[in-house]
C-alpha positions in Angstrom: 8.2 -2.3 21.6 7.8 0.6 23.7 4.2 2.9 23.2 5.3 5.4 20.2 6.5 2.1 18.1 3.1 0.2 19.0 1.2 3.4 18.3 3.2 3.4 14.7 2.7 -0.3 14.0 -1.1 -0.3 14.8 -1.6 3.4 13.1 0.2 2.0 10.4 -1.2 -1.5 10.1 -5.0 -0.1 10.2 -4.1 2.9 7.8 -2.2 0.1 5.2 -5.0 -2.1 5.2 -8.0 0.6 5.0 -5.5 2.0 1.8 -5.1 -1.8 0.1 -9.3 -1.9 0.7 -9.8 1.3 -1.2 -8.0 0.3 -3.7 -9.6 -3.2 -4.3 -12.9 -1.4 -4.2 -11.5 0.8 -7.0 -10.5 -2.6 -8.8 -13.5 -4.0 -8.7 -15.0 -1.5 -10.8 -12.7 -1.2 -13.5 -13.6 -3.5 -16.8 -11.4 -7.1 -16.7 -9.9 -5.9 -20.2 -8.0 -3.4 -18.3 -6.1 -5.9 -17.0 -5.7 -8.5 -20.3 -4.9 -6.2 -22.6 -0.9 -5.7 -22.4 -1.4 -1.3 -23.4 -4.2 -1.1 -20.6 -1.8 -3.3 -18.3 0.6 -1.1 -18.8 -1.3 2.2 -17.7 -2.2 0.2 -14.7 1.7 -0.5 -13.7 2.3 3.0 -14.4 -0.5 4.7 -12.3 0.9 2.0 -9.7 4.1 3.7 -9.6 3.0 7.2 -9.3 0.2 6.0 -6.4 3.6 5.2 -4.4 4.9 8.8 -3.8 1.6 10.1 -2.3 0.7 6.8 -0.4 4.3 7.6 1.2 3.2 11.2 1.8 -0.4 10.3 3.5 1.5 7.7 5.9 4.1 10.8 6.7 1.3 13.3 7.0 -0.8 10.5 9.8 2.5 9.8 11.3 3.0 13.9 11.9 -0.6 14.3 12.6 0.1 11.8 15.5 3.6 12.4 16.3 4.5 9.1 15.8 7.5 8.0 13.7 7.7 8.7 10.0 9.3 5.4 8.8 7.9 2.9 11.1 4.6 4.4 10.6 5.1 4.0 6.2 6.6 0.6 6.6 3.5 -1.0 9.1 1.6 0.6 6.7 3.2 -1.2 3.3 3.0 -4.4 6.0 -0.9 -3.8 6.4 -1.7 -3.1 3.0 0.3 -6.4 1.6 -0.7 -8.0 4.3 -4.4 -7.0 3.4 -4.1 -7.7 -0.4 -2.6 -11.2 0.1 -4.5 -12.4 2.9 -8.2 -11.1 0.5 -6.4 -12.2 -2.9 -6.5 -15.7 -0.9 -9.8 -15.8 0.4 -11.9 -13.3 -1.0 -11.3 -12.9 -4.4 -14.3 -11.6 -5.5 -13.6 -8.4 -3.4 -10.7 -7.3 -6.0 -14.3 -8.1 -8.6 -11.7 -9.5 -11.1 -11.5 -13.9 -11.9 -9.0 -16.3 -14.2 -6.8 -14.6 -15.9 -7.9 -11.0 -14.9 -6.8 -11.8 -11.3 -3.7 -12.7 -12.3 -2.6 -9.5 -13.5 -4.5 -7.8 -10.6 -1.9 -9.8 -8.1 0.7 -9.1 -10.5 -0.1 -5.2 -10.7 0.0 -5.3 -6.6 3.6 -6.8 -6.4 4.8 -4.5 -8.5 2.7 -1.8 -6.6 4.2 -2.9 -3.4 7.7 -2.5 -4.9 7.1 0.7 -6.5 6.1 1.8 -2.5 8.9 0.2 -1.0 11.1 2.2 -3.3 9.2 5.7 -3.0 9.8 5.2 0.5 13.5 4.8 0.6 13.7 8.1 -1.9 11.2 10.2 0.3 12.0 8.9 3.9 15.8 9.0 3.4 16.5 12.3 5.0 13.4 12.0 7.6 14.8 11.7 11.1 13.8 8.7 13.2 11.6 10.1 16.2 13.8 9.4 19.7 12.3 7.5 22.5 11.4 9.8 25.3 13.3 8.2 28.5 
């Protein structure tokens, strides 16, 4: 990995995971029924999808700001926010201020988050070219 990849993975890792911690702040203060009740669930899987094109747009912006690569930059960053959700989801509940069944649908409404990113990020980083290696 030579030093504009590491810069991408670590830029990416630490913005992913400061993201994913935002947003379980921002879960932690919404009302459990948001996430039981199946029209509320559905907003929330809904603003999930449209949260992916700008979370795709932030990562490009950092990446620009510091010239690293677009795509390896978003997909460190979708690595450090799952990685953050799933490693907090395990151990710290109580961050994401959600329990039982609640929970649940919290984890659930992160996959399908994730996916929703994954597939912003094929649309919008499609035609973005890869950054070449000085040598």
């Amino acid at each position: 990995m030579d030093e504009r990849n590491s810069g991408a993975a670590v830029t990416g890792l630490v913005v992913g995971a400061l993201v994913a911690l935002t947003f379980a702040i921002i879960i932690s203060l919404l009302p459990a029924s948001i996430f039981l009740e199946t029209r509320w669930r559905a907003v929330v899987y809904l603003v999930c999808a449209l949260a992916a094109p700008p979370t795709v747009w932030f990562l490009q912006a950092i990446a620009r700001w510091r010239h690293l690569d677009q795509r390896e930059t978003f997909i460190w960053g979708a690595a450090g926010a799952m990685t953050f959700d799933g490693t907090a989801i395990g151990f710290i509940p109580q961050l994401y201020g959600q329990t039982g069944q609640a929970l649940a649908w919290v984890a659930s409404g992160l996959i399908f988050a994730f996916a929703s990113l994954i597939i912003a990020g094929q649309l919008l980083l499609g035609r973005v070219e890869a950054v070449s290696s000085p040598n």
